[in-house]
Each structure stands twice: as C-alpha cells, then as structure tokens.
N, C-alpha and C positions, 0 to 999 in steps of 0.2 A: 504494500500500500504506500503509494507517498503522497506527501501532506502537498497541500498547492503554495504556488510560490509567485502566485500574480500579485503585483501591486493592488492595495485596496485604498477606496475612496474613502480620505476621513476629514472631517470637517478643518476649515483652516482657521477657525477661531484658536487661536492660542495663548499663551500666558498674559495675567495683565501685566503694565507695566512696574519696576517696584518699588514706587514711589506713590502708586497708586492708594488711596485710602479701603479700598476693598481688600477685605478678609484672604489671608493665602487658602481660607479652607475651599472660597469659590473663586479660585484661582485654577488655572490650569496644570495638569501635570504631563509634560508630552518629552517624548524619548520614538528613536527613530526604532523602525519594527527590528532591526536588526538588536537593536538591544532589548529590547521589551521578551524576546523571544531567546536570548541568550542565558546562561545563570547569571545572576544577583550575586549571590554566596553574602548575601542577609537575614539578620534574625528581624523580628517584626518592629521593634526599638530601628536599626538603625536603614529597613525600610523606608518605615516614618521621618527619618532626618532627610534621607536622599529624597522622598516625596515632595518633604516641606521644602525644601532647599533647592528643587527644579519648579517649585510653585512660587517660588519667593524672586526665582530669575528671570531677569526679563530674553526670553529666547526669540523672539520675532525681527529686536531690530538688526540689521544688515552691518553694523560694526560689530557684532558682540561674537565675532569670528578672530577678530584683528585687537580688537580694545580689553584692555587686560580689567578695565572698571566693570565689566558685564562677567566678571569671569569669578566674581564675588561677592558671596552672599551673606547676610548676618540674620542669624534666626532667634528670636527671645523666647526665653523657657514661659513666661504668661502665654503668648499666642499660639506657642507650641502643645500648652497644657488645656486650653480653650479647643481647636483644634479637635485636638483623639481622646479627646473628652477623660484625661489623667489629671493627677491631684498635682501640684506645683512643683512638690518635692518628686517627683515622680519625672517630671518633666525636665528639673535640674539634674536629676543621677543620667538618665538618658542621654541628655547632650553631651554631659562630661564624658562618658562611657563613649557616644560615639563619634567626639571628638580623635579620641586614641585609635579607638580599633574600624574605624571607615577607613584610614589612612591603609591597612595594608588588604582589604577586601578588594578583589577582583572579580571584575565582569568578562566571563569563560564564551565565547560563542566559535562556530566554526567559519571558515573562512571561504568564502561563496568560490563555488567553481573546484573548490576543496577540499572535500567535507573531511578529509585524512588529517587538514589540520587544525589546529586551536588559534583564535587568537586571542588575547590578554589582555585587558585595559583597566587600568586605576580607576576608581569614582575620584579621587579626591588628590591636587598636588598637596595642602596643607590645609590643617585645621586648627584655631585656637578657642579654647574654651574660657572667657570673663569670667573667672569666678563670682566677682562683685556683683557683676553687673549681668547676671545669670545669661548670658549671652555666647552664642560658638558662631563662629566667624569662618565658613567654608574658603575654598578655591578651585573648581573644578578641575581636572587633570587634563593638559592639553589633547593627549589622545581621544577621550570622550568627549572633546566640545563641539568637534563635526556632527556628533551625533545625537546633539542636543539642542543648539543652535540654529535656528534658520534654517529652517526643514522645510521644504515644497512637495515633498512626495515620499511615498512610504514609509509613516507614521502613526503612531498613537495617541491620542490628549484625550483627557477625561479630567473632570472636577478631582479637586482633591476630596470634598465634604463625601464623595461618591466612594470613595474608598477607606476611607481615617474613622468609621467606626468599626471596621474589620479586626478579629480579634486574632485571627491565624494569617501566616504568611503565606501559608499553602492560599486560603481565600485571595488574598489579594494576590498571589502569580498568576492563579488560574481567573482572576478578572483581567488581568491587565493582557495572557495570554489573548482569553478570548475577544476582547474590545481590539486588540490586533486584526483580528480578521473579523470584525464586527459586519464590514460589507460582504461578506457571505454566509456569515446567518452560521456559521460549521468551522471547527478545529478540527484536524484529525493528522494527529502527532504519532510517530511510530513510538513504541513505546519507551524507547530509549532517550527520543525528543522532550517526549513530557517530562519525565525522570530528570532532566538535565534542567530543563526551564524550573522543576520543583526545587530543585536539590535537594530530591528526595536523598535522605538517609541511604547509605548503602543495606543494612538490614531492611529495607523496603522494595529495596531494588531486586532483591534472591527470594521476594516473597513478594506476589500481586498481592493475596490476601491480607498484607499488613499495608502494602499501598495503597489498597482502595479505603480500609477503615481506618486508616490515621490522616489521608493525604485526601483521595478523591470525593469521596461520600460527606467528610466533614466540610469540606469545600465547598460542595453544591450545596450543601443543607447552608450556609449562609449565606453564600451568595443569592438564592431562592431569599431567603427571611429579610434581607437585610438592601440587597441592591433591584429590586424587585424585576428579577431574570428569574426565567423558565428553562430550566437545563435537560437535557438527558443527555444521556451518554451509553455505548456498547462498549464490549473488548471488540476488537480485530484479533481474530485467532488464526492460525495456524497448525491445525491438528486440535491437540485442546494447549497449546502453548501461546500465550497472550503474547499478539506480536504489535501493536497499534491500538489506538483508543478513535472513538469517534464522537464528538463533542455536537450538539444541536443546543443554538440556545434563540432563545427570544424576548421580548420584553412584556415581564405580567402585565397588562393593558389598566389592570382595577390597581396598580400601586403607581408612586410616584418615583419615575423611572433613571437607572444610571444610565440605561445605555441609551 
C-alpha cells in the first residue's frame, strides 16, 4: 500500500503578526507537510513550547527568511499557562525544563527521492529561560526556518486553541498528521510511517496490540471528544500481519469544529 504524496490545498491564512494584540491561542500554528509528517521526538510539555512558539512567530512576512528579528520568539509563563489551561507554577517548571532539553531534540524525516535516508534538523539554535521574569526567549535553528517560514504550498496551519486542550501527544500527532492531508478527507500511512510520525515507543512497535491501546484508540477517543472529528480507521494487512493503517476522518457537523 502507499500513502499519497500529492500536494494538498490548505488554507493560506496564517500566523498573526507578533505584535498583534490577539491571543497566541487563536493564532496560527503552521509547519511545512514535510515536517508535520516527520518525528517530533517530543513529550506533550515541550510540544506545547514549539506550538506556542511557531504561534507566537510571525511566519508570513517575506524577510523573516533573511532577518534574524523574525527568527525570535519570547513566550511568558501567564499566556503560556492561560493557553493549555495549566496552573502558573506548572507553566514556569515547563518552560524552564524546555528551555534545556528543546535544544538537543531533533526533527527525524526521510529525504524525498530517498526514503534509505534520514534527515536531521534542530527545532531550536538557542534558548534562554528569565527566571524573574518567568519568560524563555527561543531562536529557531536555521535548518528549520525554510520550513516554517513563508510557505506557498504544501503545508499545515491550524488554530492553536484547536489543539492546546489535548492531553496526549499521541492526540495531537495524529491531528496535526491528519489536518496534513485534510484535503483528502484519508491518511493511510504504512505502518512503519505512523510508528515514526508517533514515536511510538519501541515496545509498541513489536506489538500492534499495545499500539492500538496506548497510541491509536486513545487518540481517536479524543480527538472525536475534544476537536469534534469523526475518525475510523482499518489495519492494512498482509496475511494476518498489520502492514499499513487507513485513517477516514471528517468533521462532527453538530460540534464546533477544528478542522
């Protein structure tokens, strides 16, 4: 089975500007499909920082490729903690935490025309955490700013408020997966695709059955409650050996909608 690989049509409203007085939570979070569709290698904590922190960027204007002022961002532990709906103190140990460890986390995707290779990229050149002034002060990594910046075609944006009461990181990859391919209504990832976009645990990966009931089943069961999407999903088999997934979603019509 292979997954499709046609560009899709995604809306080109994107981030506001951030200076703007509008909230980062109805702000936009947009990442080009190549990343959205690569591993993270994040827990749901520093997620939320790279979320808030490409919501907080201004990604639309045409210098913020070349201009090193668009290349950084300051996030406060109040709008952080308003935001994913956490206690203050909650919001301060967060930032501190993923001031440190965002700096060595890498975004894994394969490299088009190659799928034999990897390629590597930093979220983050440096991070400072204000203790005082409960404040952490990003810089995106020049390798990733192509792919966050001044994007025209094959991309993702979605509200932040659309995702930031998500309580599992599984949930939010398999939104942002499927809002990827949103203009065909269908995911259908081999199963070692999904696995890599999850980063699922290796003990999930030697067992579907620990995959589907830690990773895919708790996914859709929030994604359905919380972003109001109608999911199903099959295996793709191979004998009885689960070789691919197949993902249908749509939007509940009686809730008020992410996608």
């Amino acid at each position: 089975m292979k997954t499709l690989h046609r560009p899709i049509a995604m809306s080109k409203t994107l981030t506001a500007k951030p200076h703007s007085q509008t909230a980062i939570a109805d702000r936009q979070v947009t990442m080009a499909n190549l990343i959205v569709r690569a591993s993270h290698n994040l827990n749901l904590s520093e997620k939320r920082m790279i979320a808030a922190a490409l919501a907080t960027s201004d990604t639309t204007d045409g210098r913020a490729l070349s201009d090193e002022r668009f290349w950084t961002v300051k996030l406060s532990a109040m709008e952080y903690a308003e935001t994913f709906g956490i206690s203050l103190d909650t919001a301060y140990e967060q930032l501190q935490d993923g001031a440190d460890k965002l700096l060595t986390k890498l975004i894994v995707r394969s490299e088009r025309g190659r799928p034999g290779n990897e390629i590597k990229h930093q979220w983050l050149l440096r991070a400072v955490y204000a203790k005082g002034q409960g404040t952490v002060t990003i810089t995106w990594h020049p390798d990733v700013r192509p792919y966050l910046f001044c994007l025209r075609a094959e991309f993702t944006t979605y509200k932040l408020k659309h995702a930031a009461a998500l309580r599992s990181i599984y949930s939010w990859r398999l939104f942002e997966n499927l809002k990827s391919w949103n203009g065909a209504g269908k995911w259908e990832p081999t199963l070692q695709e999904f696995e890599h976009a999850m980063d699922a645990p290796q003990n999930y990966r030697t067992n579907f059955k620990e995959l589907r009931r830690r990773v895919i089943d708790p996914a859709v069961k929030e994604l359905t409650e919380k972003n109001g999407l109608i999911v199903d999903w099959e295996a793709s088999k191979n004998g009885r050996k689960v070789i691919g997934l197949r993902f249908k979603f749509r939007p509940n019509e009686q809730m008020d909608l992410a996608f």
